[in-house]
C-alpha positions as CSV (number, residue, x, y, z in Angstrom):
1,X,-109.5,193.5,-66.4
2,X,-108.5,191.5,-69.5
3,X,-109.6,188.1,-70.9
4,X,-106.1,186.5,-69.7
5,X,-106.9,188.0,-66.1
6,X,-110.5,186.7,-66.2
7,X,-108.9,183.1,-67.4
8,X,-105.7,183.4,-64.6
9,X,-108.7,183.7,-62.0
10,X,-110.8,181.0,-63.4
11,X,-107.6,178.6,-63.6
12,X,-106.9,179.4,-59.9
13,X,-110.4,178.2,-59.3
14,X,-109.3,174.9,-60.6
15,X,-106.4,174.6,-59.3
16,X,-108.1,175.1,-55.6
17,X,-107.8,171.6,-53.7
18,X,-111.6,172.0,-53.0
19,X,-112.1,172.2,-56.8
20,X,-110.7,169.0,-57.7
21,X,-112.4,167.2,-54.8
22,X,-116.2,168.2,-56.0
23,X,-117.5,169.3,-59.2
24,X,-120.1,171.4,-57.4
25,X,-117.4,172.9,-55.1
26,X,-115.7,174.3,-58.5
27,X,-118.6,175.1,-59.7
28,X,-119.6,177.2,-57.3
29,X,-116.0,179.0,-56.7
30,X,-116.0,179.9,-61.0
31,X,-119.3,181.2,-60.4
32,X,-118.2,183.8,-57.7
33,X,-114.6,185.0,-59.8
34,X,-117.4,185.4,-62.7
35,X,-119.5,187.1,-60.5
36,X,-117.0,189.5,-59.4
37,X,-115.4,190.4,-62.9
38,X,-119.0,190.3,-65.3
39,X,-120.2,194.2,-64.1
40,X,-116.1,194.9,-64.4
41,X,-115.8,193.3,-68.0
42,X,-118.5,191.9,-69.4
43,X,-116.8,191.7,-72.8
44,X,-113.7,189.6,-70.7
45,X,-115.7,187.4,-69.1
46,X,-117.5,186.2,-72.2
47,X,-113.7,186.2,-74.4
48,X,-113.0,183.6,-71.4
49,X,-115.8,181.7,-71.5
50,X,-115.5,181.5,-75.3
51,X,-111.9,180.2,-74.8
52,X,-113.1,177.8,-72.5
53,X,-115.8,176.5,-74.6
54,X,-113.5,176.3,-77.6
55,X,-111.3,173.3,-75.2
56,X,-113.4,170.7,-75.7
57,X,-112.4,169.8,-72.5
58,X,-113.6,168.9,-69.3
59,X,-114.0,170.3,-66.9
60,X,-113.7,173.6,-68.2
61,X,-116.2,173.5,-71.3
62,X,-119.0,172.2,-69.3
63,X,-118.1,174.2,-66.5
64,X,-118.7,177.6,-69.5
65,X,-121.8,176.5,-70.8
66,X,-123.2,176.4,-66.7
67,X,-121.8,179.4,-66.4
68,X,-123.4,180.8,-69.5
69,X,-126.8,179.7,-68.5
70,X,-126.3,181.0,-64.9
71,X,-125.1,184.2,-66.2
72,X,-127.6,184.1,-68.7
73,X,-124.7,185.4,-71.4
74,X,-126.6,185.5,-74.6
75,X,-123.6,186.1,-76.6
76,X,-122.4,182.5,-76.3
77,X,-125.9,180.7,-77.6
78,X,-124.3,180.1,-81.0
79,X,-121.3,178.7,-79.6
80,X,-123.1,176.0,-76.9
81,X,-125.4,175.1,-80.4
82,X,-122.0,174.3,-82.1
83,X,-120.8,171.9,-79.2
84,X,-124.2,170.8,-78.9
85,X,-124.4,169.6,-82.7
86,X,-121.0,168.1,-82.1
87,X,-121.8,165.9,-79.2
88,X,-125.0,164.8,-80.9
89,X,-122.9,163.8,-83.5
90,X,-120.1,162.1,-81.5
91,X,-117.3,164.2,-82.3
92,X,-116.9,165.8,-79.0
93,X,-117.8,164.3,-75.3
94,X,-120.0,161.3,-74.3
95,X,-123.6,161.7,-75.4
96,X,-124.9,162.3,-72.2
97,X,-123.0,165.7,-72.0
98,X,-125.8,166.9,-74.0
99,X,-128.3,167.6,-71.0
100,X,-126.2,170.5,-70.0
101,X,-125.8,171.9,-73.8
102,X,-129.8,171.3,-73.8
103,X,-130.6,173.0,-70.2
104,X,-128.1,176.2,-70.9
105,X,-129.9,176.3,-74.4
106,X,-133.1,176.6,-73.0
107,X,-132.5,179.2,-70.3
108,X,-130.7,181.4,-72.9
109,X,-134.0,181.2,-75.2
């Protein structure tokens, strides 16, 4: 399994009628495609959640820096910092965003 499968999975989980309906709902249905494809490709599943987190778009940033912390995917700390320093600053999402840069930062500690 490749990055662009990982990401064709994820984008059916938004595209699920359910998804668009409830934000837990989605998150819940990413979590299982990850769950399925991280012991498979660990090294997709993280070039996915990179791409997603390199959107700057919702849902599907947010949604990668839950799954990071859920995941516990060390490897994208220094990416969720960067987003982190950019909402602080205002140059990417409303300022309360933040919480969820802050609560995946402190599980990956």
């Amino acid at each position: 399994m490749s990055k662009n499968d990982i990401l064709a999975k994820l984008q059916s989980a938004l595209n699920d009628p359910g998804s668009q309906k409830s934000g837990e709902y989605l998150e819940e249905h990413v979590a299982v495609q990850l769950k399925r494809s991280i012991g498979d490709d660990h090294v997709g599943v993280i070039q996915a959640l990179e791409s997603w987190l390199e959107l700057r778009e919702e849902p599907q940033t947010m949604i990668a820096v839950r799954m990071a912390a859920k995941f516990q995917i060390q490897e994208l700390r220094p990416l969720i910092e960067k987003l982190a320093q950019e909402i602080e600053k205002g140059d990417a999402f409303l300022p309360f965003y933040k919480r969820w840069t802050d609560e995946a930062l402190e599980k990956l500690m």
